[in-house]
C-alpha positions in Angstrom: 151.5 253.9 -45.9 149.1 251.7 -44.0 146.7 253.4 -41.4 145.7 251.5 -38.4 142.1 251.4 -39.9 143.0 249.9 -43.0 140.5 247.6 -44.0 142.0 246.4 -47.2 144.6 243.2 -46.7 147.9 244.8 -47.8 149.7 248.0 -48.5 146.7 250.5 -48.9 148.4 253.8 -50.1 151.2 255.4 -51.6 153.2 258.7 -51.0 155.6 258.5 -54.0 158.2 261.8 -55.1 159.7 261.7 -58.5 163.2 263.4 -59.6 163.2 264.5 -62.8 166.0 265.1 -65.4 166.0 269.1 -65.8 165.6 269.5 -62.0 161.9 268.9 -62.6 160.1 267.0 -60.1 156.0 265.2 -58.8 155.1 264.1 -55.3 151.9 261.8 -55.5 149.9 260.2 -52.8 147.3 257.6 -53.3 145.3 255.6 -50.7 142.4 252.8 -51.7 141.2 253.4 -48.3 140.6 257.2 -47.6 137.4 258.1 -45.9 135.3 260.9 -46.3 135.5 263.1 -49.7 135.6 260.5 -52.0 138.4 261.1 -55.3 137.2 261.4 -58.5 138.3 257.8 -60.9 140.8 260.9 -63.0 142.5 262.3 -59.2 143.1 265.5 -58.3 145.8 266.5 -60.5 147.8 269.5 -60.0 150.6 271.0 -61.9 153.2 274.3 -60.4 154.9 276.7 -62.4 156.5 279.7 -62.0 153.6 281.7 -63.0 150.8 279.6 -61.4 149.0 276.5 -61.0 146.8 274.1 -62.9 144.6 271.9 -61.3 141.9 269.4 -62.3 139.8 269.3 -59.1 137.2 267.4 -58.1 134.2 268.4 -59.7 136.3 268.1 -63.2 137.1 271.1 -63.9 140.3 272.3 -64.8 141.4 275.7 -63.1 144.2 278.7 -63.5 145.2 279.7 -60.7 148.0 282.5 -61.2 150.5 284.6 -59.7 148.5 287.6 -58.6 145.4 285.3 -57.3 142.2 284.5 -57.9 141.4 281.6 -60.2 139.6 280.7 -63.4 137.9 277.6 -65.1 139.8 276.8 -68.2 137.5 276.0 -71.5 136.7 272.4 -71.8 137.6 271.9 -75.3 135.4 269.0 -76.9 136.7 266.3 -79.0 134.8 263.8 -81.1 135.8 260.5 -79.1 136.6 260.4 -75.5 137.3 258.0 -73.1 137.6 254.4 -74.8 136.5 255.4 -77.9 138.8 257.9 -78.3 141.7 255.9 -77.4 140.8 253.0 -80.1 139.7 255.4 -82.9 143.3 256.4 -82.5 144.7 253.3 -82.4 142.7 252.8 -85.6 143.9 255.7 -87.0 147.9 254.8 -86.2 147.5 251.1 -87.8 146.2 253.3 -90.7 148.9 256.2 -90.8 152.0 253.8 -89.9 152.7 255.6 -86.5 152.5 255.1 -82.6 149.3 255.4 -81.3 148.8 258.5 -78.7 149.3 255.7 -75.6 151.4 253.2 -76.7 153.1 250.2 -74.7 155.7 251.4 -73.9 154.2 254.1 -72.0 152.1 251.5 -70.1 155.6 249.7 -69.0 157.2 253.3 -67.9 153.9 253.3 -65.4 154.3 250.1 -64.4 158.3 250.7 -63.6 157.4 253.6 -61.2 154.9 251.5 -59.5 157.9 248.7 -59.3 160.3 251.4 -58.1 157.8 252.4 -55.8 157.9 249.2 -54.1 161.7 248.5 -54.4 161.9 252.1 -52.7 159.9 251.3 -49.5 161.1 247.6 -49.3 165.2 249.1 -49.2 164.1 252.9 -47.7 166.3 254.5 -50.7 165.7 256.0 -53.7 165.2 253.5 -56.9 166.6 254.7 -60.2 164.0 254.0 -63.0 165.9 254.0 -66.5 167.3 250.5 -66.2 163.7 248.6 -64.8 162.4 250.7 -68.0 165.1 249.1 -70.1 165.0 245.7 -68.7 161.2 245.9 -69.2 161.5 246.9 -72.8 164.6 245.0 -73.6 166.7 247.5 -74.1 
């Protein structure tokens, strides 16, 4: 997706939808080069379910919004690192314990195979299966 007042040299934006095993499925749009209300660095993320939604919106709150209507702000429960520091205090902690740490490499290849499908998918104009670029990234 490239508007005619793109300003930045090459493919600016992104409207991506993901198939899901179990029927479940994601649409996501991006775009480096929207005007006006600017998107906060974490997005505007929003999750549907049968008996509502959940959406972290702009201002960073996260909010309920259910079947009958009206909405609420869900708790912000604190933690003792965030950000960074929370991610290397667990990957501290997993050297320590033996384990995986919360966001582990192979994660970072499964986001970087959707972005490769992505391209693959507007390059042919079909669909781009992800399990084999995941295993051919990981060696599988």
């Amino acid at each position: 997706m490239n508007p005619a007042w793109n300003w930045y040299q090459g493919v600016s934006g992104v409207d991506a939808i993901l198939s899901f095993e179990r029927g479940a499925s994601a649409s996501y749009t991006g775009n480096m080069v929207a005007r006006g209300l600017a998107t906060p660095q974490d997005g505007i993320i929003t999750v549907v379910g049968e008996r509502g939604t959940l959406r972290l919106e702009a201002d960073s709150q996260v909010r309920w919004y259910g079947e009958k209507g009206g909405s609420e702000v869900v708790p912000h429960v604190a933690t003792p690192f965030a950000d960074l520091a929370g991610t290397l205090q667990d990957f501290l902690a997993s050297i320590r314990e033996g384990r995986k740490p919360e966001t582990h490499l192979d994660d970072n290849v499964r986001t970087l195979a959707m972005v490769e499908a992505a391209i693959r998918s507007v390059e042919t104009g079909q669909p781009v299966t992800l399990v084999p670029l995941v295993e051919a990234a990981l060696g599988h």
